[in-house]
NUZA-603771 format. One record per residue (C-alpha): z, y, x; residue in one letter. Coordinates in steps of 0.05 Angstrom, whole numbers, plus 32768, in hexadecimal, padded with zeros to 4 digits. Layout:
REM residues N
ZYXa/...
This chain:
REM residues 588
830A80158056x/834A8005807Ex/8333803680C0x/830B807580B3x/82E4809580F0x/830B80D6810Bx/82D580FE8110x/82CD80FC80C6x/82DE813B80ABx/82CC81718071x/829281518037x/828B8116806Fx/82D781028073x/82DA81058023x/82A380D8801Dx/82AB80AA804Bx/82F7809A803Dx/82E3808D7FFAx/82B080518011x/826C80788009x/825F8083804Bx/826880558088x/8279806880DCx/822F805780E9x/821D809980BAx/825680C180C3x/824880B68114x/820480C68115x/8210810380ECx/824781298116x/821A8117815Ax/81DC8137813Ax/820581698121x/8227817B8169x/81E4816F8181x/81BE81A1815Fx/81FD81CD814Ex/81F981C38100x/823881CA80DDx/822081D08096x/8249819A806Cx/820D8191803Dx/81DA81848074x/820E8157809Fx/821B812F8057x/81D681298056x/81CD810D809Dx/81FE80D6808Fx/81EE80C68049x/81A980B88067x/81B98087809Bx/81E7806A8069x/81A9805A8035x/819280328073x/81CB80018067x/81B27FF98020x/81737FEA802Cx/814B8031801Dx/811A80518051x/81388095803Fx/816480B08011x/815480CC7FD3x/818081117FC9x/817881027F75x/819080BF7F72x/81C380BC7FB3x/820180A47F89x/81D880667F6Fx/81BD80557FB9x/81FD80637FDEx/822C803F7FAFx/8272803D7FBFx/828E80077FE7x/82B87FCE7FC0x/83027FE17FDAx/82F480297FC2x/82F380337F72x/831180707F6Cx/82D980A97F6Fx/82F380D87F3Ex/82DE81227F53x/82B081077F87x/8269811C7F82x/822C81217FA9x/820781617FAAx/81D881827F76x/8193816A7F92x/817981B67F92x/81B681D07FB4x/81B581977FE9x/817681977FFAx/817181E68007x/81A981D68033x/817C81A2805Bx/813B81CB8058x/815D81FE807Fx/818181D280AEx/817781C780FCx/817A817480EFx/8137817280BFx/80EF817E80C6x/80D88195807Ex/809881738064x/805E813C807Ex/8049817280B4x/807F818E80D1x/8089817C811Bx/80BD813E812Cx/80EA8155815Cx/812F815A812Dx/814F81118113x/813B811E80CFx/8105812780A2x/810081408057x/80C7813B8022x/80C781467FE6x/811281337FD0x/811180FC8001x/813680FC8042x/812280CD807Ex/813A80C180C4x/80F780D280EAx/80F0808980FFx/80E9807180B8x/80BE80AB80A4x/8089809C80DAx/808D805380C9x/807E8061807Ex/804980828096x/8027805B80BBx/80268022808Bx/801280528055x/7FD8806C807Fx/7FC680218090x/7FC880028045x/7F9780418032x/7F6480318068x/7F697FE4804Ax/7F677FFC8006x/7F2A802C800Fx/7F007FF38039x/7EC77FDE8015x/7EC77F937FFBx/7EAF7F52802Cx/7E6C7F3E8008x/7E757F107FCDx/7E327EE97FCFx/7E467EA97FCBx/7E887EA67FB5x/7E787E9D7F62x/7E6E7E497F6Dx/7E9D7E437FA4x/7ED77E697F73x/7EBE7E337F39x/7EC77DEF7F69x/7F0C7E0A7F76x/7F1B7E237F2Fx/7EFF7DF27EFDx/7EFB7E0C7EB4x/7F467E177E9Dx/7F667E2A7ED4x/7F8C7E627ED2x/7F637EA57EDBx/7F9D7EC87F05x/7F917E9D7F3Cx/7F447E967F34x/7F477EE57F3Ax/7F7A7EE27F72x/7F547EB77F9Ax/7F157EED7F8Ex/7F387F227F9Fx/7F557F017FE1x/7F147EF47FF6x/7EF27F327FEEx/7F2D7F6D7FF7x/7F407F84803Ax/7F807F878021x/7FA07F627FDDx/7FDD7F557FBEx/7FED7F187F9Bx/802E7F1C7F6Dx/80537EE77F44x/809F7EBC7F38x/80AE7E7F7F3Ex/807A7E447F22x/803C7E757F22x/80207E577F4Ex/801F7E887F8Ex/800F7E497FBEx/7FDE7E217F99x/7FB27E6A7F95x/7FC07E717FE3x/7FA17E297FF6x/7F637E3E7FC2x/7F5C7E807FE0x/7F597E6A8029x/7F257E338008x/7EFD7E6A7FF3x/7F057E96802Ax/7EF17E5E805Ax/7EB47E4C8034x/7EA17E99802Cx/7EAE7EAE8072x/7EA57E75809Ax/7EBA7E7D80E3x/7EF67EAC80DFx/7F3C7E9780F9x/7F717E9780C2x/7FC47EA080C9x/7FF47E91809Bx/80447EAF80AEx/80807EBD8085x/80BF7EEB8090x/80EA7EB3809Fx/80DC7E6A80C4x/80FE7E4C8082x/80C57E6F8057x/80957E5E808Fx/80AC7E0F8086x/80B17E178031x/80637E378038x/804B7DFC8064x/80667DC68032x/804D7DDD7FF2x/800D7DF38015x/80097DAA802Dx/80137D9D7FE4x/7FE27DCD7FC6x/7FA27DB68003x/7FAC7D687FE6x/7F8E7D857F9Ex/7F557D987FC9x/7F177D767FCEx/7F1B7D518014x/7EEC7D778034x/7F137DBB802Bx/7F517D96803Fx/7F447D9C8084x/7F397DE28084x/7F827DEB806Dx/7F9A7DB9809Dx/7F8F7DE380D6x/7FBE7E1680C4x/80047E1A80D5x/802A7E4D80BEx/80577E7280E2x/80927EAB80DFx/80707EF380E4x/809A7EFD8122x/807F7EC48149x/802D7EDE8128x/803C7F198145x/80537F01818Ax/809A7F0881ABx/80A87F3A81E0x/80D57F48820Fx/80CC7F9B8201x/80FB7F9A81C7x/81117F76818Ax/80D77F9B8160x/80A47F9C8190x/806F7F69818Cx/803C7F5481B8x/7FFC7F5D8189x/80007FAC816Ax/7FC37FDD816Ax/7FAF7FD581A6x/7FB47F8681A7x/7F9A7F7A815Bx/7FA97F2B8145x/7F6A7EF8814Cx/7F717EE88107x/7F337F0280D3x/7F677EED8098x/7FB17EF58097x/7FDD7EDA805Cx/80207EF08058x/80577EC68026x/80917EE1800Dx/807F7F2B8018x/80B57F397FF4x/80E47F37802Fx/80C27F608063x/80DF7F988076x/80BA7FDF8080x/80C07FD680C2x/80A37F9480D1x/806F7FAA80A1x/805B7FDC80CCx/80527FB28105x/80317F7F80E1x/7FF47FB380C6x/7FF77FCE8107x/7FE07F8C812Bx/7FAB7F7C80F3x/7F637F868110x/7F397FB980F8x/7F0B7F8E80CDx/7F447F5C80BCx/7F5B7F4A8076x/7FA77F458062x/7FC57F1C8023x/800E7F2F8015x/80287EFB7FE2x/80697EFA7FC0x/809B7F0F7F86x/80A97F587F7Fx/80E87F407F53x/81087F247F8Fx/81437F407FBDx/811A7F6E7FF6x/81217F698033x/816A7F79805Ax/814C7FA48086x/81347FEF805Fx/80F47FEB8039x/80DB7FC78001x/80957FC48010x/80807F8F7FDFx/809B7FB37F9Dx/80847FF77FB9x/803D7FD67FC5x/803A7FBE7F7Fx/80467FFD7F5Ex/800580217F89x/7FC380257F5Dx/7FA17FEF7F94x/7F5A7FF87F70x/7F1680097F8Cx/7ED680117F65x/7EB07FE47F91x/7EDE7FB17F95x/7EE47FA27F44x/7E9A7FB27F44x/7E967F6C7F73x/7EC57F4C7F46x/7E9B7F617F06x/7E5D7F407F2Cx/7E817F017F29x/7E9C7F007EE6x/7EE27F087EFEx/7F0C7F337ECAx/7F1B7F727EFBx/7F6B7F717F05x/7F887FB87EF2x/7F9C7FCA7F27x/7F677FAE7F5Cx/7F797F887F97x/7FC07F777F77x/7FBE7F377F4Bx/7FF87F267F26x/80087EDA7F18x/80207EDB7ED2x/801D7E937EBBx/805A7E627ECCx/80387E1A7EDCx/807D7DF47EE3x/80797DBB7EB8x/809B7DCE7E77x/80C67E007E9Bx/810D7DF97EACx/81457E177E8Bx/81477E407EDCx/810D7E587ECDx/81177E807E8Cx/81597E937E9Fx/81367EB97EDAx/80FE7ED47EA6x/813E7EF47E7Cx/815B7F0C7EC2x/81107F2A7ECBx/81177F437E80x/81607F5F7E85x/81737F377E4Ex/81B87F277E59x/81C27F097E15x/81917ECE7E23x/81AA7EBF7E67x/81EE7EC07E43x/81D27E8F7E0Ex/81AA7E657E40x/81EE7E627E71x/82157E4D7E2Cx/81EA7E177E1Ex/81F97DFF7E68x/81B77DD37E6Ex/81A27DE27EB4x/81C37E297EBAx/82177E287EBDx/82477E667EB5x/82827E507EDBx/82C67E727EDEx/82D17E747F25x/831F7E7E7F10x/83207E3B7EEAx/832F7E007F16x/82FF7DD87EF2x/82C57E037F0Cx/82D87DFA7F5Bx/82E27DB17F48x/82907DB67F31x/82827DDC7F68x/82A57DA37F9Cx/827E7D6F7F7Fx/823E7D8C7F84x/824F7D9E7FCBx/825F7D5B7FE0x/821E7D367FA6x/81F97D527FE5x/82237D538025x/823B7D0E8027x/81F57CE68021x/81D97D288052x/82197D088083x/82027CBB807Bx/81B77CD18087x/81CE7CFA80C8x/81FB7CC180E6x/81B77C9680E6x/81917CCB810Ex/81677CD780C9x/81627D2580D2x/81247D24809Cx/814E7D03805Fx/81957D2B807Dx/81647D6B8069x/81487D4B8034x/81917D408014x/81AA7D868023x/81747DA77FFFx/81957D877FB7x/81CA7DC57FB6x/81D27E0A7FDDx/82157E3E7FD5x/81F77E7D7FDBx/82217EBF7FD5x/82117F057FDBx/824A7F148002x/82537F048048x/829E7F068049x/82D97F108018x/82EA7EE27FDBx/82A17EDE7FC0x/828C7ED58004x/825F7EA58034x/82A17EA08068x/82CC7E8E8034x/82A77E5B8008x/82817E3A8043x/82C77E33805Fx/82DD7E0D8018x/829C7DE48015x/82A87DCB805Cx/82F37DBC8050x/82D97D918017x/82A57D6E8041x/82D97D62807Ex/830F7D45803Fx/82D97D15801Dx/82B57CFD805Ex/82F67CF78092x/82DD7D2180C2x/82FC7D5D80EAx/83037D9D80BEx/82E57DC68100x/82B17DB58132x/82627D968129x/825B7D5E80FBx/821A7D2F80EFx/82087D3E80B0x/82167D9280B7x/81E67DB78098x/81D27DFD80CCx/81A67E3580CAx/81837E538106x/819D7E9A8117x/816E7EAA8151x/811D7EB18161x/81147E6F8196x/80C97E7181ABx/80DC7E4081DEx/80FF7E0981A8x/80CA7E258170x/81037E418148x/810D7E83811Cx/81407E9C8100x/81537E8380BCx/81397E3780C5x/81637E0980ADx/817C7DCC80CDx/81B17D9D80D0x/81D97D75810Ax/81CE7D2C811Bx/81EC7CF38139x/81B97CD2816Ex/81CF7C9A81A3x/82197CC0819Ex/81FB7D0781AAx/82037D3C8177x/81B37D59816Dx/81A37D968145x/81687D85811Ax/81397DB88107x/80F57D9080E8x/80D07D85812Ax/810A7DA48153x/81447D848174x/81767DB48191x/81B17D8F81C2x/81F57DA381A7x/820C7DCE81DBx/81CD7DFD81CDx/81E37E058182x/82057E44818Cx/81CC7E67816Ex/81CC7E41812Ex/82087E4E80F2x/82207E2180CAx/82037E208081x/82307E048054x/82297E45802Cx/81F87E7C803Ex/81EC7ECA801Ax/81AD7EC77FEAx/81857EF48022x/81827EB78047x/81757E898014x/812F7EB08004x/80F87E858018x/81157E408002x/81257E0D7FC9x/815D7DE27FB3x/81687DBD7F77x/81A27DDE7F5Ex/81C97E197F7Dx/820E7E337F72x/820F7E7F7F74x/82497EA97F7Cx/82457EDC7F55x/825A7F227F75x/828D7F467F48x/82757F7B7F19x/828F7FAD7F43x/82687F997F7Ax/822C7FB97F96x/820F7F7F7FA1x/82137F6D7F58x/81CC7F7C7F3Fx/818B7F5C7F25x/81677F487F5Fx/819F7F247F79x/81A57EFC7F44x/81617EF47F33x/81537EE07F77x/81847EA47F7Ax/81737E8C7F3Ax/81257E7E7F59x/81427E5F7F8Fx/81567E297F60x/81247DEC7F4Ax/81517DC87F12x/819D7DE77F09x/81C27E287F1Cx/82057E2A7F1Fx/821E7E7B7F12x/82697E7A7F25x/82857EBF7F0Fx/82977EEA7ECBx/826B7EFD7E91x/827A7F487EAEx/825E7F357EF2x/82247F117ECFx/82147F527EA5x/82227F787EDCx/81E67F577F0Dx/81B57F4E7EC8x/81C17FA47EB1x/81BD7FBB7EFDx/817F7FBA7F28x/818A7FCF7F77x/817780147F83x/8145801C7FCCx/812A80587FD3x/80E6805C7FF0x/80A880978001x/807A805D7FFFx/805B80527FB8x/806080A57FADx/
């Protein structure tokens, strides 16, 4: 950290010069603190060290594990003598402080809040809350009736199917609320289409919506859904036809009141009887709150996704925490009993534990080692370098791999463009993806984007800056009036001599592309929610806090046939040992 924040002084001046604090903490601590005239070093530490677990991803921070959430940043090694409080000691310090309300009733008026261990900016806390008290009422609901739904499971599931998704699809149509966990290649789509079968059949009438986190996931969940509906029998095909899904955001209606304020909530519940949810994974606590907000009071919700994944950027990680609650009712694996469904431990949360991929790919078990933590057989898998590749990123050999899958794709992406064929320029760009965990630096998205375009611009003879037909973009913006969200990708081009953005059904004039960045190379957040047939990963360095097991995991199931690690063994190890560290009130 070249430029430290002058009002950074005592405990908060020592930690944030050594990289464990940012301004935004060490800011909002000395206002609070001049606010409410605390000058107790402990309780200020506290202040900023929560605020900083924001910028990790945690809902509050947890005063036993604060060195693993706030970890240092990567210019700052040295922490020798540096260490955060005793948990006891720090947290008398906060119980007595000006800044906290101490436990669930104690009134709201300071910044902070603390319960049991865990310290929360109030805004969090009341968020947590609410979706806690919402995914109890759902839980506690008694089950839709089940009469009826024994054949209707068996023409969807015929003898040999797998029983995961037989019993997901029960669950989903019965539970006011239900959980449907698995990886890549269980099968998470083809049990959707089967469960709004079901559903349909079982409660005819009622409106269903389908939405994602992202318009990218929205677009991946429409094609394999359109995939999954033509194994239908034709007449339940039309059913699924109906439904478009759509980015949670746009569900949950845009408004002008502020950039989390939607125009369905309580008080303007969603028409929807059914709402299924894809790639939970990445919503954050706060959308999540909205979202159960908005559901109607007889409604039924289906989150769906991997709790292996990367969370969501924003703080929570409502998926994982959801997965760890004890989801079970009597009455509802009573129903299940009735219809010769095996009751799922844990109730309304099914786990997908069977991998349907053809064979499997050599992707897919190195993710199940990531899953396992089993460095070794990632190692061997990456040695045998049959559709997973350890590159030495110093070796000029591996850049020269890396340029030539960059350009396998960009080049025929470029002649499809020039021809005004935005479907097959898409098509073309999904055969490999950069993705980095950094945004900037040497393992970055600036600088590696910048290399894969300088590649493109050599082997095509085009200009090194400026739009090009054949330019692959992602959407940075919510567009209601273009029907874009953020994070769907595109690419530019080349109509009658006019440079088009081309976003599926959207065409965006040049000059209007100042919301969209160019994707040459993109961080694995952003990559969630889509497929390519081989991606190169940068590998963050070991020292990195980036460097952990849902990173890595993540990328790898973002990959159909080949992925292409470009780092150390140490940085490898690193990811595989380390898992990322959120702290969260929610499953307590």
């Amino acid at each position: 950290m070249t430029q430290l924040a002058k009002a950074a002084t005592g405990l908060l001046g020592e930690f944030h010069a050594r990289g464990l604090l940012g301004w935004a903490g060490v800011h909002a601590a000395t206002k609070w603190g001049w606010l409410y005239g605390e000058r107790d070093e402990l309780a200020l530490l506290g202040a900023a060290a929560a605020v900083q677990a924001l910028q990790h991803g945690s809902t509050c921070l947890d005063l036993g594990r604060a060195a693993e959430q706030l970890p240092a940043s990567t210019d700052q090694d040295d922490l020798d003598g540096l260490e955060f409080p005793e948990a006891q000691v720090w947290q008398a310090a906060l119980e007595s402080s000006p800044l906290v309300s101490v436990g669930v009733h104690a009134p709201s008026g300071p910044p902070l809040r603390l319960v049991s261990g865990l310290l929360y900016l109030q805004r969090y806390w009341a968020e947590e809350q609410r979706v806690e008290q919402r995914l109890q009422e759902l839980r506690a609901a008694a089950p839709l009736p089940a009469e009826g739904l024994r054949p209707i499971l068996d023409g969807l599931f015929p003898p040999g199917s797998d029983p995961d998704q037989r019993l997901a699809a029960a669950v989903g149509a019965l539970s006011r609320l239900t959980v449907i966990a698995g990886g890549p290649g269980t099968g998470k789509t083809h049990t959707i289409a089967r469960l709004i079968a079901a559903w349909q059949q079982l409660h005819r009438g009622g409106r269903i919506a389908l939405a994602a986190p992202t318009g990218k996931a929205a677009a991946r969940m429409l094609e394999s859904l359109q995939t999954a509906a033509g194994e239908l029998p034709t007449h339940l095909q039309e059913g699924l036809a109906g439904i478009a899904p759509t980015t949670i955001h746009r569900l949950l209606g845009w408004s002008p009141a502020g950039r989390m304020v939607f125009t369905h909530d309580a008080l303007n519940p969603l028409p929807f009887a059914l709402v299924v949810i894809d790639e939970a994974s990445m919503v954050s606590l706060t959308l999540m709150s909205r979202l159960l907000a908005a559901l109607p009071p007889n409604g039924q919700l289906v989150l769906v996704g991997d709790p292996e994944q990367l969370t969501s950027v924003e703080a929570g990680a409502v998926l994982a925490d959801i997965a760890e609650l004890p989801l079970g009712s009597p009455s509802l694996d009573a129903m299940l009993a009735s219809l010769s469904e095996p009751p799922s431990p844990t109730g309304a949360l099914v786990r997908l534990r069977h991998n349907h991929r053809s064979g499997g790919t050599q992707v897919d078990a190195a993710a199940r080692a990531v899953q396992a933590a089993d460095a070794a057989e990632l190692g061997r898998l990456a040695e045998a370098a049959d559709g997973v590749f350890l590159l030495d990123p110093e070796d000029p050999a591996s850049e020269e791999r890396l340029r030539a899958l960059v350009l396998a794709a960009a080049l025929p992406a470029i002649a499809a463009a020039r021809d005004a064929d935005g479907p097959a320029a898409l098509a073309e760009l999904r055969r490999h993806q950069i993705l980095c965990a950094h945004r900037e630096g040497r393992w970055g998205v600036s600088h590696w984007g910048a290399r894969a375009q300088s590649w493109i611009a050599a082997a095509a003879g085009i200009p090194a800056f400026g739009l090009f037909p054949g330019q692959p973009l992602i959407y940075t913006a919510n567009s209601p009036e273009f029907g874009l969200s953020n994070g769907d990708p595109g690419v530019v081009i080349r109509r009658g001599g006019e440079l088009l953005g081309y976003f599926g059904p959207a065409e965006i004039p040049a000059e209007l592309l100042h919301q969209a960045d160019p994707a040459f190379a993109f961080t694995v957040h952003k990559a969630q929610g889509s497929q390519f047939e081989a991606v190169s990963l940068i590998l963050p360095p070991p020292e990195s806090p980036l460097a952990n097991r849902e990173l890595l995991y993540t990328a790898l199931t973002r990959a159909e046939r080949q992925a292409y690690l470009f780092g150390s063994e140490a940085a490898l190890s690193r990811c595989v040992e380390h898992r990322a560290v959120r702290a969260s009130g929610l499953a307590r």
